[in-house]
mmCIF entry with sequence, helices, sheets and N, C-alpha, C, O atoms, coordinates in Angstrom:
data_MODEL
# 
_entry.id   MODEL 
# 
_entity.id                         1 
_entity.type                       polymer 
_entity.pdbx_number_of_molecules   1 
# 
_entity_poly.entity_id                      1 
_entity_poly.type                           'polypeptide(L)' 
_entity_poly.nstd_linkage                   no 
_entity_poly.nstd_monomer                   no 
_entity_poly.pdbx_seq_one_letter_code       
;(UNK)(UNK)(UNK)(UNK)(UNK)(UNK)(UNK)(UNK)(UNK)(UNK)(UNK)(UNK)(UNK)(UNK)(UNK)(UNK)
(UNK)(UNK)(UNK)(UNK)(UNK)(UNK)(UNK)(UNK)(UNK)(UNK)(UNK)(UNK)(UNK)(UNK)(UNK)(UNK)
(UNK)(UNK)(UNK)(UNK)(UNK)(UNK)(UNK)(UNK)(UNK)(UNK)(UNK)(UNK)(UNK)(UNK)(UNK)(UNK)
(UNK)(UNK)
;
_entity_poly.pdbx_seq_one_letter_code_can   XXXXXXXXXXXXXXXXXXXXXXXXXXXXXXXXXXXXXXXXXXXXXXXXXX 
_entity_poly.pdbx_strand_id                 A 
# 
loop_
_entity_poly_seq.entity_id 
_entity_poly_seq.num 
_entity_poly_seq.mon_id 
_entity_poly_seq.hetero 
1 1  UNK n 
1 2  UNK n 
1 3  UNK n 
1 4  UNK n 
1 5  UNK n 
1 6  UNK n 
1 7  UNK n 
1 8  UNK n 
1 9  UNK n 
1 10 UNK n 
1 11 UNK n 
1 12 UNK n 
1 13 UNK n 
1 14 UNK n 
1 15 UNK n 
1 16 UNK n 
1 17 UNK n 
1 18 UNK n 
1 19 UNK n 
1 20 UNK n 
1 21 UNK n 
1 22 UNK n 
1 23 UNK n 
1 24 UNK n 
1 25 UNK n 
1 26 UNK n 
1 27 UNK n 
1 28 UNK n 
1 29 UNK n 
1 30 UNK n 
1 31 UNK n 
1 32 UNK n 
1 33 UNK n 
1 34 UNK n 
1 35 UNK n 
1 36 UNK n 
1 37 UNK n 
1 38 UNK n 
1 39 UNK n 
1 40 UNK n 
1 41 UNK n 
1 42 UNK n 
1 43 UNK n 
1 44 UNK n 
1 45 UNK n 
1 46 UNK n 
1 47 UNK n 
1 48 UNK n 
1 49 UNK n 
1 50 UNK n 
# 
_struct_asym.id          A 
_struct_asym.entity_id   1 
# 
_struct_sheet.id               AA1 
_struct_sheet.type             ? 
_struct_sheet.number_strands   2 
_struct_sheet.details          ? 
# 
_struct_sheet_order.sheet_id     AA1 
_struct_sheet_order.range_id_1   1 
_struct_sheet_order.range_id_2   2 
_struct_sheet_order.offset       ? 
_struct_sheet_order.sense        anti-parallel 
# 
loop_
_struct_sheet_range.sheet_id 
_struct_sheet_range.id 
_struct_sheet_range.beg_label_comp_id 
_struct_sheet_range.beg_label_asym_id 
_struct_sheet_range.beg_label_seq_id 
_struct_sheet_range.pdbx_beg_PDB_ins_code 
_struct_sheet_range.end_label_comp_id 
_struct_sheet_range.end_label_asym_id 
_struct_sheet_range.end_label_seq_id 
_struct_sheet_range.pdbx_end_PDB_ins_code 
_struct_sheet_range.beg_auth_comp_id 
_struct_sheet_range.beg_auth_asym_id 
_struct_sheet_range.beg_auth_seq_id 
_struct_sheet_range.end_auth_comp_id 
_struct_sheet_range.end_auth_asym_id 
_struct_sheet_range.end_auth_seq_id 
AA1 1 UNK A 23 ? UNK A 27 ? UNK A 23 UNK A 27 
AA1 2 UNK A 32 ? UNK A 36 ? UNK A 32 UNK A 36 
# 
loop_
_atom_site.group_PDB 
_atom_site.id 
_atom_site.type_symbol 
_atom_site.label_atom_id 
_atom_site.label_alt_id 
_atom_site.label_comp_id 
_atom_site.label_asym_id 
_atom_site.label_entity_id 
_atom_site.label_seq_id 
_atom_site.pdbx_PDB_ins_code 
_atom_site.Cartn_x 
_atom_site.Cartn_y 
_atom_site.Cartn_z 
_atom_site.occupancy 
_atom_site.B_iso_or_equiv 
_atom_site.pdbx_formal_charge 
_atom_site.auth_seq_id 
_atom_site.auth_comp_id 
_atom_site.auth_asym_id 
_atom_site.auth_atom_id 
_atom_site.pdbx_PDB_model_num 
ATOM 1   N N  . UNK A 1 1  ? -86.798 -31.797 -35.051 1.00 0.00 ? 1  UNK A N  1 
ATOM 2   C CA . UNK A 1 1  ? -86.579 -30.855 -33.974 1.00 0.00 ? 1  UNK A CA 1 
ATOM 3   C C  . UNK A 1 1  ? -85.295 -30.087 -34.261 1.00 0.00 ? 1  UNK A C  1 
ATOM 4   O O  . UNK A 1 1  ? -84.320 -30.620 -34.790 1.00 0.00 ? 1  UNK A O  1 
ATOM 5   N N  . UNK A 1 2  ? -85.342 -28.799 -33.885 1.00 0.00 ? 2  UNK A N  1 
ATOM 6   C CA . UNK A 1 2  ? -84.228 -27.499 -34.296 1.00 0.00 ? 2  UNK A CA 1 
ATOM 7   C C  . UNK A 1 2  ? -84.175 -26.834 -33.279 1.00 0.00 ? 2  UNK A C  1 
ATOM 8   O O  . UNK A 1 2  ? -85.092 -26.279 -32.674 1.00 0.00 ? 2  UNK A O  1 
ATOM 9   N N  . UNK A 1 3  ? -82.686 -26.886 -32.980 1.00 0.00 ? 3  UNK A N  1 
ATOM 10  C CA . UNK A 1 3  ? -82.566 -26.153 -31.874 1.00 0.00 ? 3  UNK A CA 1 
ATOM 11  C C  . UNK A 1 3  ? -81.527 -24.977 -31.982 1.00 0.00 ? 3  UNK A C  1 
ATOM 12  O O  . UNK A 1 3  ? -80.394 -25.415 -32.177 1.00 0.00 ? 3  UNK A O  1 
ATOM 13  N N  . UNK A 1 4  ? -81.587 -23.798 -31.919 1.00 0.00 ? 4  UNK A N  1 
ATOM 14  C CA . UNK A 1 4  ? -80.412 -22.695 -31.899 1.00 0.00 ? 4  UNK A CA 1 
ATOM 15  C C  . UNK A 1 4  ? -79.689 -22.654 -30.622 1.00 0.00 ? 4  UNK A C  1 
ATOM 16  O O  . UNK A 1 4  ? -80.270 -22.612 -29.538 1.00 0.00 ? 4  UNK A O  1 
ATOM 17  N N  . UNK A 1 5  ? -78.241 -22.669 -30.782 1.00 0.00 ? 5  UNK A N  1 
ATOM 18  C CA . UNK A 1 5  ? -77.342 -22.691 -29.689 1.00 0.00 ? 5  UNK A CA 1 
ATOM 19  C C  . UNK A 1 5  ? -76.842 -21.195 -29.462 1.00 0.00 ? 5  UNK A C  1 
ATOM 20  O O  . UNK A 1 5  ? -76.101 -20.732 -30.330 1.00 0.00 ? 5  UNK A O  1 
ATOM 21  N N  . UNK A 1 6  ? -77.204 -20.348 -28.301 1.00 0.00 ? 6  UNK A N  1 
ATOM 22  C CA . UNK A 1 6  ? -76.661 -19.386 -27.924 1.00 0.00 ? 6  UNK A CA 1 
ATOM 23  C C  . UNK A 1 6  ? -75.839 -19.414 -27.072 1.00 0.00 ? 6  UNK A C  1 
ATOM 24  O O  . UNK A 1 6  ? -75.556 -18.364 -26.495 1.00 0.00 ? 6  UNK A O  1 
ATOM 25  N N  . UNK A 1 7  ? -74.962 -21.083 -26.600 1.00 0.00 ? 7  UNK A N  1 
ATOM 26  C CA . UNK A 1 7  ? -73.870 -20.457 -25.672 1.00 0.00 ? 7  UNK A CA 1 
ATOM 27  C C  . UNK A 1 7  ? -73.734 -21.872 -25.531 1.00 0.00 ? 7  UNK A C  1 
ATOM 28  O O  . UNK A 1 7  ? -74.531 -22.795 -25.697 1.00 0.00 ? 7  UNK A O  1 
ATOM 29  N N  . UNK A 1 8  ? -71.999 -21.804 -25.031 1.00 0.00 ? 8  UNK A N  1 
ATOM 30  C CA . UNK A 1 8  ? -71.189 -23.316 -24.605 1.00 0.00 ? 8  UNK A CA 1 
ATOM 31  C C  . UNK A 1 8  ? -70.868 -23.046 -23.827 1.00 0.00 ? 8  UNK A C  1 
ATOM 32  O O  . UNK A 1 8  ? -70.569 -21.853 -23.891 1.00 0.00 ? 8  UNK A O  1 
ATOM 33  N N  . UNK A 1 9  ? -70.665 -23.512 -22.803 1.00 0.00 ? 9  UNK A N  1 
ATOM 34  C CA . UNK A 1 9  ? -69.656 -23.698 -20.986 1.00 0.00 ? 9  UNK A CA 1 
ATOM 35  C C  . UNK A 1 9  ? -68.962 -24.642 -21.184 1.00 0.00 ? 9  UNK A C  1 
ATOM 36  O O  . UNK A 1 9  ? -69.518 -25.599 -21.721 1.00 0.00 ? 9  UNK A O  1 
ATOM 37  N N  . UNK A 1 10 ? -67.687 -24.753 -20.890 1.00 0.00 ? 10 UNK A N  1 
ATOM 38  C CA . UNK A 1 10 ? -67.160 -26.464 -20.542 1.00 0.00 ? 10 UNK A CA 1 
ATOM 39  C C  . UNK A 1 10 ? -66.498 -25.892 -19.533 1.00 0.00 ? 10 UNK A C  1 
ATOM 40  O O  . UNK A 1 10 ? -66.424 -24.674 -19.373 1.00 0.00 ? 10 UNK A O  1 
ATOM 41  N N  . UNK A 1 11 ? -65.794 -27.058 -18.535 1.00 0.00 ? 11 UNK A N  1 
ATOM 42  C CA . UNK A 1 11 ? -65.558 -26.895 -17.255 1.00 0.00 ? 11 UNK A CA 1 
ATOM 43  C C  . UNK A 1 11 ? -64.575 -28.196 -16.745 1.00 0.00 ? 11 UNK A C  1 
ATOM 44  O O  . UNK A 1 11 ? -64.890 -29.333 -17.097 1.00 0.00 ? 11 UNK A O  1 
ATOM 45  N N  . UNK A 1 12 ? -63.389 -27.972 -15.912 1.00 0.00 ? 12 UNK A N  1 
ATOM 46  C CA . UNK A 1 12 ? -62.884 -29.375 -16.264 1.00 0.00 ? 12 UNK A CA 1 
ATOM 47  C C  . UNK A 1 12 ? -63.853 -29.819 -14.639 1.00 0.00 ? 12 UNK A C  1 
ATOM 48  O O  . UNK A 1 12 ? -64.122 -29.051 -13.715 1.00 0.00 ? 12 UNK A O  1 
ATOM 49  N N  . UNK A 1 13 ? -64.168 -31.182 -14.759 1.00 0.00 ? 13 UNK A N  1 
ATOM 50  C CA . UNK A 1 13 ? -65.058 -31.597 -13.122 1.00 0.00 ? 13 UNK A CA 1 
ATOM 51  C C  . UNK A 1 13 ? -64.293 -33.037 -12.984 1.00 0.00 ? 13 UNK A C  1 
ATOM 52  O O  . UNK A 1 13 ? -63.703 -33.660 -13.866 1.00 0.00 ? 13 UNK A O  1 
ATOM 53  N N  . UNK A 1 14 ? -64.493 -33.394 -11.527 1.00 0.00 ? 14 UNK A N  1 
ATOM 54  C CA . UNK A 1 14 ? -63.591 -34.561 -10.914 1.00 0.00 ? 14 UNK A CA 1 
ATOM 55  C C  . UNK A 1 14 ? -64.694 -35.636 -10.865 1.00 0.00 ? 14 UNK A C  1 
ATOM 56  O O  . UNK A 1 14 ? -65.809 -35.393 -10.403 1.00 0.00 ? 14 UNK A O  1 
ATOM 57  N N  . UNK A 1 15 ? -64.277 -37.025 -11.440 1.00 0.00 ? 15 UNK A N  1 
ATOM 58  C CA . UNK A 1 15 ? -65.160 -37.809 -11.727 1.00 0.00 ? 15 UNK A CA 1 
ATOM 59  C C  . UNK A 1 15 ? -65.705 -38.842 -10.460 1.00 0.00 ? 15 UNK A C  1 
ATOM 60  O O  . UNK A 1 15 ? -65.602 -38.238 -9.392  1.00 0.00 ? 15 UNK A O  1 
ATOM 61  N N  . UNK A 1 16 ? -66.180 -40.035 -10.307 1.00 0.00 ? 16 UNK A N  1 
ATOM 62  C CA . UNK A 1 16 ? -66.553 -40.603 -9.258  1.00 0.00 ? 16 UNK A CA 1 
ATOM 63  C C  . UNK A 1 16 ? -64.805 -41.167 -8.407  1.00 0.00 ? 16 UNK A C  1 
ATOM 64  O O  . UNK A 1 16 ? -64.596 -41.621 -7.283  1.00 0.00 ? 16 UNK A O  1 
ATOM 65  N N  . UNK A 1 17 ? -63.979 -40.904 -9.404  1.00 0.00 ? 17 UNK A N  1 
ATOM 66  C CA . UNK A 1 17 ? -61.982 -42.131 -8.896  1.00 0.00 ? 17 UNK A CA 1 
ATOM 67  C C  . UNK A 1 17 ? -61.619 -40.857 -8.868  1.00 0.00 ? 17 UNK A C  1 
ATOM 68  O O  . UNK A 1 17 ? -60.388 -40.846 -8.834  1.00 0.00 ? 17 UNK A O  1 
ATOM 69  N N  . UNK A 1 18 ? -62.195 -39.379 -8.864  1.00 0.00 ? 18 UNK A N  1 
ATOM 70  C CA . UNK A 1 18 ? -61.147 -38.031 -8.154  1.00 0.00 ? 18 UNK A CA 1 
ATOM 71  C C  . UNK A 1 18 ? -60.589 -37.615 -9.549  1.00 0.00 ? 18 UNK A C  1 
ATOM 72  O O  . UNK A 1 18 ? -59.956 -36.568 -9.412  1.00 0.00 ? 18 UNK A O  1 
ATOM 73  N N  . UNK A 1 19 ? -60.590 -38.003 -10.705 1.00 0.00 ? 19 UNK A N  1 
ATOM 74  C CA . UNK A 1 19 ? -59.791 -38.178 -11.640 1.00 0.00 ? 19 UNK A CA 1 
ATOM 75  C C  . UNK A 1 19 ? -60.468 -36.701 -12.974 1.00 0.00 ? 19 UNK A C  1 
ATOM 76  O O  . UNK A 1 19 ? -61.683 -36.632 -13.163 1.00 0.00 ? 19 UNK A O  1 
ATOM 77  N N  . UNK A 1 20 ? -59.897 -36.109 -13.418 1.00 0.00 ? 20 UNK A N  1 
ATOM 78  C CA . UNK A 1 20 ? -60.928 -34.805 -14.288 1.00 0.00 ? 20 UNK A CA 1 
ATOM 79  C C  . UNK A 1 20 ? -61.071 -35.182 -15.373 1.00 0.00 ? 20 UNK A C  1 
ATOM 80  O O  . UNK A 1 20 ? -60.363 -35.920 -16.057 1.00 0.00 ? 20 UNK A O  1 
ATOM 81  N N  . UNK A 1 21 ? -62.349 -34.504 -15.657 1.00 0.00 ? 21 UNK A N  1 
ATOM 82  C CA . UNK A 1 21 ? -63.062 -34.927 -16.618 1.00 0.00 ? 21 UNK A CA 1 
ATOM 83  C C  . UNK A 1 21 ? -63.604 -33.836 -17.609 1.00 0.00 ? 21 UNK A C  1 
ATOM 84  O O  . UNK A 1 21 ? -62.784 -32.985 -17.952 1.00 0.00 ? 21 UNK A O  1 
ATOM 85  N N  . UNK A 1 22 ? -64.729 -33.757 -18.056 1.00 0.00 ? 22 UNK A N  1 
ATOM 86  C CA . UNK A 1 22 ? -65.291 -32.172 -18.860 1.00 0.00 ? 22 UNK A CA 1 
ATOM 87  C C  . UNK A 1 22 ? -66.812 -32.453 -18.495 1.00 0.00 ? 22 UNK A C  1 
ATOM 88  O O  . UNK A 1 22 ? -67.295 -33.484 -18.029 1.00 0.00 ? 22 UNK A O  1 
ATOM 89  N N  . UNK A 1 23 ? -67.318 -31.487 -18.767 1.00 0.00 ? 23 UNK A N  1 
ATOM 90  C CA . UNK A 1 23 ? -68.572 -31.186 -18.231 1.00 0.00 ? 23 UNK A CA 1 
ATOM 91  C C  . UNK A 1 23 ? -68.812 -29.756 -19.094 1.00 0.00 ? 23 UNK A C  1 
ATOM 92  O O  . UNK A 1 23 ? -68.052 -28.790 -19.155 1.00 0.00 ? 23 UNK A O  1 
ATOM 93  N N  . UNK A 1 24 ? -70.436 -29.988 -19.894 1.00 0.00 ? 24 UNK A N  1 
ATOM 94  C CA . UNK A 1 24 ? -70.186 -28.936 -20.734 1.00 0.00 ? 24 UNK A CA 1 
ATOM 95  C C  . UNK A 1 24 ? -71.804 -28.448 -20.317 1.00 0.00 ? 24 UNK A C  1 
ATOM 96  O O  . UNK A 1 24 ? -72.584 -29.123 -19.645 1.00 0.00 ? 24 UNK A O  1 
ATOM 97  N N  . UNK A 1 25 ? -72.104 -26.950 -20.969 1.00 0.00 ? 25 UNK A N  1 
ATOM 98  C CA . UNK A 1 25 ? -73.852 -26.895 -20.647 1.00 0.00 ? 25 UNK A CA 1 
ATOM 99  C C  . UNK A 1 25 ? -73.884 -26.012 -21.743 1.00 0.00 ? 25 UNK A C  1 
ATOM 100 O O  . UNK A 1 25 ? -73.379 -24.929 -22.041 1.00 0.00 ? 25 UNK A O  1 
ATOM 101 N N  . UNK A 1 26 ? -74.892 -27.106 -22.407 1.00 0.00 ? 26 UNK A N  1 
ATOM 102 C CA . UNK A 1 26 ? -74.905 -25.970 -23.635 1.00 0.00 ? 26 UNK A CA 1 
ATOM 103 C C  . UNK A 1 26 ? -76.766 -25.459 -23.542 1.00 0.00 ? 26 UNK A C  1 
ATOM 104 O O  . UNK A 1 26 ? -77.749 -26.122 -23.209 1.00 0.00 ? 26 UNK A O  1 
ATOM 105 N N  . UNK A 1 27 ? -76.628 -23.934 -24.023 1.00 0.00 ? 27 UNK A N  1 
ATOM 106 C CA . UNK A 1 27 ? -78.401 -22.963 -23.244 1.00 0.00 ? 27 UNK A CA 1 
ATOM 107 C C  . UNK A 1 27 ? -78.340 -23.260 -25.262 1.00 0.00 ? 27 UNK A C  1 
ATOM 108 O O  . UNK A 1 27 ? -77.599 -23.378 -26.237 1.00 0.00 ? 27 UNK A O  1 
ATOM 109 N N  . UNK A 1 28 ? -79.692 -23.240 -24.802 1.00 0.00 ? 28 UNK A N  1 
ATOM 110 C CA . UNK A 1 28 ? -80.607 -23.527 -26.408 1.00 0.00 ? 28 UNK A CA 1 
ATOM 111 C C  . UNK A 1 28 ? -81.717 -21.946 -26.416 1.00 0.00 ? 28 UNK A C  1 
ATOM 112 O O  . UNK A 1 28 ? -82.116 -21.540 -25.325 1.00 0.00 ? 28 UNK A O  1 
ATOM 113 N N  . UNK A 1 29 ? -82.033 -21.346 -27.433 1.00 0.00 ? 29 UNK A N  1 
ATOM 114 C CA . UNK A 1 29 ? -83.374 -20.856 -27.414 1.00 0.00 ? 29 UNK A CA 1 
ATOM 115 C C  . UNK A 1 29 ? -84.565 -21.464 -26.622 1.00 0.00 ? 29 UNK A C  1 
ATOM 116 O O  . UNK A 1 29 ? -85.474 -20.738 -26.219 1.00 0.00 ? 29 UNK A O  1 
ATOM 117 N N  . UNK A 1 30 ? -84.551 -22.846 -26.398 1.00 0.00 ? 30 UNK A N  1 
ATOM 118 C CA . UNK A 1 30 ? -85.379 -23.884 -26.019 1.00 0.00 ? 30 UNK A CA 1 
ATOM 119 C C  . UNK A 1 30 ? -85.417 -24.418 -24.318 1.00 0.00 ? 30 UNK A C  1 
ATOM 120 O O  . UNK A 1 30 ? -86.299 -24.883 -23.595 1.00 0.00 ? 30 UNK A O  1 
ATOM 121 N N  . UNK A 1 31 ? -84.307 -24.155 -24.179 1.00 0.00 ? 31 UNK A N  1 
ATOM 122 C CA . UNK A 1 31 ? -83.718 -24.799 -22.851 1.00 0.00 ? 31 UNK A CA 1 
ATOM 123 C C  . UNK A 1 31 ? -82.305 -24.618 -22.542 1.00 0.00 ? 31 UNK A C  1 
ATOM 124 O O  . UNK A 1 31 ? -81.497 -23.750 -22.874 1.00 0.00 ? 31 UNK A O  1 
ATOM 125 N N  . UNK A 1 32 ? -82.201 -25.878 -21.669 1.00 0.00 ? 32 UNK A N  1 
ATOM 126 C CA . UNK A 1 32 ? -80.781 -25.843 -21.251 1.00 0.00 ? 32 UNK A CA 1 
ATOM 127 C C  . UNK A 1 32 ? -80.176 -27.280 -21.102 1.00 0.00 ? 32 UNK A C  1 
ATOM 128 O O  . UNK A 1 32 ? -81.030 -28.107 -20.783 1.00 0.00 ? 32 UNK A O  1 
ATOM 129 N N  . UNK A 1 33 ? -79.166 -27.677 -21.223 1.00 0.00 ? 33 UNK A N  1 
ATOM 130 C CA . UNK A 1 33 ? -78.872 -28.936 -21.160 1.00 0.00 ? 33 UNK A CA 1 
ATOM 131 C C  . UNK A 1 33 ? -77.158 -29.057 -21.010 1.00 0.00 ? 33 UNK A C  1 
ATOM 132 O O  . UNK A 1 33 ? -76.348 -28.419 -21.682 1.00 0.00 ? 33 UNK A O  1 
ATOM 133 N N  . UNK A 1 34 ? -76.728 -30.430 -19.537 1.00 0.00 ? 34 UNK A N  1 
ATOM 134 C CA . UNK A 1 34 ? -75.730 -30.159 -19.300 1.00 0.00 ? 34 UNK A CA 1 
ATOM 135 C C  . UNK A 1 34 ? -75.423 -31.784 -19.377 1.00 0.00 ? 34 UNK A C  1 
ATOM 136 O O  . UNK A 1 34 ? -76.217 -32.681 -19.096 1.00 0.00 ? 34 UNK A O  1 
ATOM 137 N N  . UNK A 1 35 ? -74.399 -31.886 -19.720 1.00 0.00 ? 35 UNK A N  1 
ATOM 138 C CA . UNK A 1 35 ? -73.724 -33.362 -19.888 1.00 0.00 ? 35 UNK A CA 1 
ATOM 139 C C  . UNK A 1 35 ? -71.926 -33.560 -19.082 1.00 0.00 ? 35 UNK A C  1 
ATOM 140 O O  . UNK A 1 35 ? -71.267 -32.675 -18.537 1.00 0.00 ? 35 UNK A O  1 
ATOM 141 N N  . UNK A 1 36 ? -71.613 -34.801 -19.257 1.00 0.00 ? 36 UNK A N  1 
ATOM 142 C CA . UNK A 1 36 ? -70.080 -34.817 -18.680 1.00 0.00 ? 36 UNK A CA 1 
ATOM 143 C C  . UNK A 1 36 ? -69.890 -35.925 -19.720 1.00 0.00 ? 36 UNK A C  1 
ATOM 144 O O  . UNK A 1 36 ? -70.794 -36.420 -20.394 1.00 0.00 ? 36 UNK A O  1 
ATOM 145 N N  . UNK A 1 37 ? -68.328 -36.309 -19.768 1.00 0.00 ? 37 UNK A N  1 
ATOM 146 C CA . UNK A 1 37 ? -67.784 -37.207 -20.350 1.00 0.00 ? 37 UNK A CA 1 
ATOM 147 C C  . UNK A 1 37 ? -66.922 -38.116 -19.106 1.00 0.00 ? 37 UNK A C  1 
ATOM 148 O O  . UNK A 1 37 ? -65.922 -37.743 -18.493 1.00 0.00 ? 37 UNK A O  1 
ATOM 149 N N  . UNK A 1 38 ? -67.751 -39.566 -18.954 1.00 0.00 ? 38 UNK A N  1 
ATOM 150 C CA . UNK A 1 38 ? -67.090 -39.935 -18.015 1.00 0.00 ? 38 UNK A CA 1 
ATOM 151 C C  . UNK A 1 38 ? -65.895 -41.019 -18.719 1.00 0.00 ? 38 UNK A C  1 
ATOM 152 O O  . UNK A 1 38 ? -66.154 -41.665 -19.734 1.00 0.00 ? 38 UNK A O  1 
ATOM 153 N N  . UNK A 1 39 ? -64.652 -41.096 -18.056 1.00 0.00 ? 39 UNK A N  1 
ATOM 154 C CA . UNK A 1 39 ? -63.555 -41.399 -17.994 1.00 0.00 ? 39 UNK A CA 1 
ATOM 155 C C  . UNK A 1 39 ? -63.429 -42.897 -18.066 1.00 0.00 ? 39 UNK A C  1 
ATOM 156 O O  . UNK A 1 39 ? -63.901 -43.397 -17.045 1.00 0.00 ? 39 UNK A O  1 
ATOM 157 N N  . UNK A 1 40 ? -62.901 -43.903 -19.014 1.00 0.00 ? 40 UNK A N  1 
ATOM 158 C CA . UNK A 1 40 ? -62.648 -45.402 -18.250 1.00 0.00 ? 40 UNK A CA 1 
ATOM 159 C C  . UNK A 1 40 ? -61.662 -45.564 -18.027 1.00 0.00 ? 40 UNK A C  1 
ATOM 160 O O  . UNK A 1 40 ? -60.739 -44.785 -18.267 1.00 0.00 ? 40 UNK A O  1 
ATOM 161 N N  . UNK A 1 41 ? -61.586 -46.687 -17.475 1.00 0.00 ? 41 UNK A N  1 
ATOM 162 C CA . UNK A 1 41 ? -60.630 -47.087 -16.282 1.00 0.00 ? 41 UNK A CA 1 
ATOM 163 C C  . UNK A 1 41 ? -59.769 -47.885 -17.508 1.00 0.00 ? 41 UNK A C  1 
ATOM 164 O O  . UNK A 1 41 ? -58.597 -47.866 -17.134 1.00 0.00 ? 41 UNK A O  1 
ATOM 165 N N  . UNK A 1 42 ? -59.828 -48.328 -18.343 1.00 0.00 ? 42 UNK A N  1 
ATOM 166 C CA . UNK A 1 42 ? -58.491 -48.831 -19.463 1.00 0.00 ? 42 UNK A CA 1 
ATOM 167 C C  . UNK A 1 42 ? -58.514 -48.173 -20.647 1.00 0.00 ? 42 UNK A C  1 
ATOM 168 O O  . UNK A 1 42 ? -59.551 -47.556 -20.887 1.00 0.00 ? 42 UNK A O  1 
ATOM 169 N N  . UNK A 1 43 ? -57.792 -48.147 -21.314 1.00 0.00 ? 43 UNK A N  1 
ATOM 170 C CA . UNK A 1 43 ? -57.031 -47.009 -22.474 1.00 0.00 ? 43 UNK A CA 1 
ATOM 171 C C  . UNK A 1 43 ? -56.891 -48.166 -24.018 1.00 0.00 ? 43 UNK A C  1 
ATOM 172 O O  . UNK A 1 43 ? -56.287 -49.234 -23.918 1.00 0.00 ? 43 UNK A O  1 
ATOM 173 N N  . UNK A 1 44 ? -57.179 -47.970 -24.606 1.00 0.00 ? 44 UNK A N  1 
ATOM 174 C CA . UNK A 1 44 ? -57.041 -48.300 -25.673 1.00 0.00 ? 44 UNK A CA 1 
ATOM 175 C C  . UNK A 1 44 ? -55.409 -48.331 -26.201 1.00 0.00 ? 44 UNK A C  1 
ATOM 176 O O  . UNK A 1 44 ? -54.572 -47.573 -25.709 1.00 0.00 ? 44 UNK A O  1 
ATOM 177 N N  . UNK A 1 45 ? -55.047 -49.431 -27.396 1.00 0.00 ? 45 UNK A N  1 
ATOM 178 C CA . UNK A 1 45 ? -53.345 -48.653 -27.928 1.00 0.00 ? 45 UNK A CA 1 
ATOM 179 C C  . UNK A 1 45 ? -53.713 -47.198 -28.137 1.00 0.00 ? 45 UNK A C  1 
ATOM 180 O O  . UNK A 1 45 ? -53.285 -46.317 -27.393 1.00 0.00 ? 45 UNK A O  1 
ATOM 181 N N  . UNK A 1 46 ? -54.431 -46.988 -29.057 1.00 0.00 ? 46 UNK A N  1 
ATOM 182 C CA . UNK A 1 46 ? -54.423 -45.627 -29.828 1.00 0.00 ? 46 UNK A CA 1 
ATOM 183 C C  . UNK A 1 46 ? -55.348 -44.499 -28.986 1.00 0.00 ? 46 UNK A C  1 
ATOM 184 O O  . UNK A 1 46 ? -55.941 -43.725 -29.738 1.00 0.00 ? 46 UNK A O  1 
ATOM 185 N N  . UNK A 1 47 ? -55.503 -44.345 -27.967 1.00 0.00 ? 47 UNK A N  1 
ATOM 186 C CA . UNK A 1 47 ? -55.695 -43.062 -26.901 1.00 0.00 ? 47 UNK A CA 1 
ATOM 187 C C  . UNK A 1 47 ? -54.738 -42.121 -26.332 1.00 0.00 ? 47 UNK A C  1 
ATOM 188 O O  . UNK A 1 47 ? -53.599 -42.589 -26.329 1.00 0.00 ? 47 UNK A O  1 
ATOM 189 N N  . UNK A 1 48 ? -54.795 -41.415 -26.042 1.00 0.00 ? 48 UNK A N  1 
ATOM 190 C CA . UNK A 1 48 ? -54.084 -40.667 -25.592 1.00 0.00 ? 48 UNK A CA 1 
ATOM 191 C C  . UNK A 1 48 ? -53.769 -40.586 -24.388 1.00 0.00 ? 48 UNK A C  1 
ATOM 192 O O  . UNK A 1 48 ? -54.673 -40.752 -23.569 1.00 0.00 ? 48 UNK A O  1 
ATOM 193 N N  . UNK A 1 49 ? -52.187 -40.265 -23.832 1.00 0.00 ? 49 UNK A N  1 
ATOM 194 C CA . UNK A 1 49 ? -52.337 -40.823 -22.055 1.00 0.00 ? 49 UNK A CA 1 
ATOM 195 C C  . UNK A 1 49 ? -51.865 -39.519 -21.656 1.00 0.00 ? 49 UNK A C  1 
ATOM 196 O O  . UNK A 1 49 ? -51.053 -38.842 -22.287 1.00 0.00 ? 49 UNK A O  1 
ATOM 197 N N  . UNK A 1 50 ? -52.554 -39.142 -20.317 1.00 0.00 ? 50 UNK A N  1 
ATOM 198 C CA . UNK A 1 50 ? -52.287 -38.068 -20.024 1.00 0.00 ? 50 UNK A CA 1 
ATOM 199 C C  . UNK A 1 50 ? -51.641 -37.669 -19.391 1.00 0.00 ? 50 UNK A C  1 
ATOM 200 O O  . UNK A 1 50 ? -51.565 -36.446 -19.276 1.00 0.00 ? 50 UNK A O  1 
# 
């Protein structure tokens, strides 16, 4: 399956703890499709703190 990407959105959005997150929608020749990156609640050593 091949899909051509004619466009990115990202967006910063507030997660279920109020806390922001990203949220992106990427439009295909094909469709459309929108995702988020949700946030955890502990951090690794090597993450980044914000």
């Amino acid at each position: 399956m091949s899909a051509i990407i004619e466009d990115v959105t990202a967006r910063k959005v507030l997660n279920s703890r109020g806390d922001e997150t990203i949220e992106v929608d990427v439009i295909t020749v094909d469709g459309f499709g929108r995702a988020s990156a949700p946030s955890g609640a502990s951090r690794g050593k090597a993450e980044v703190v914000p």
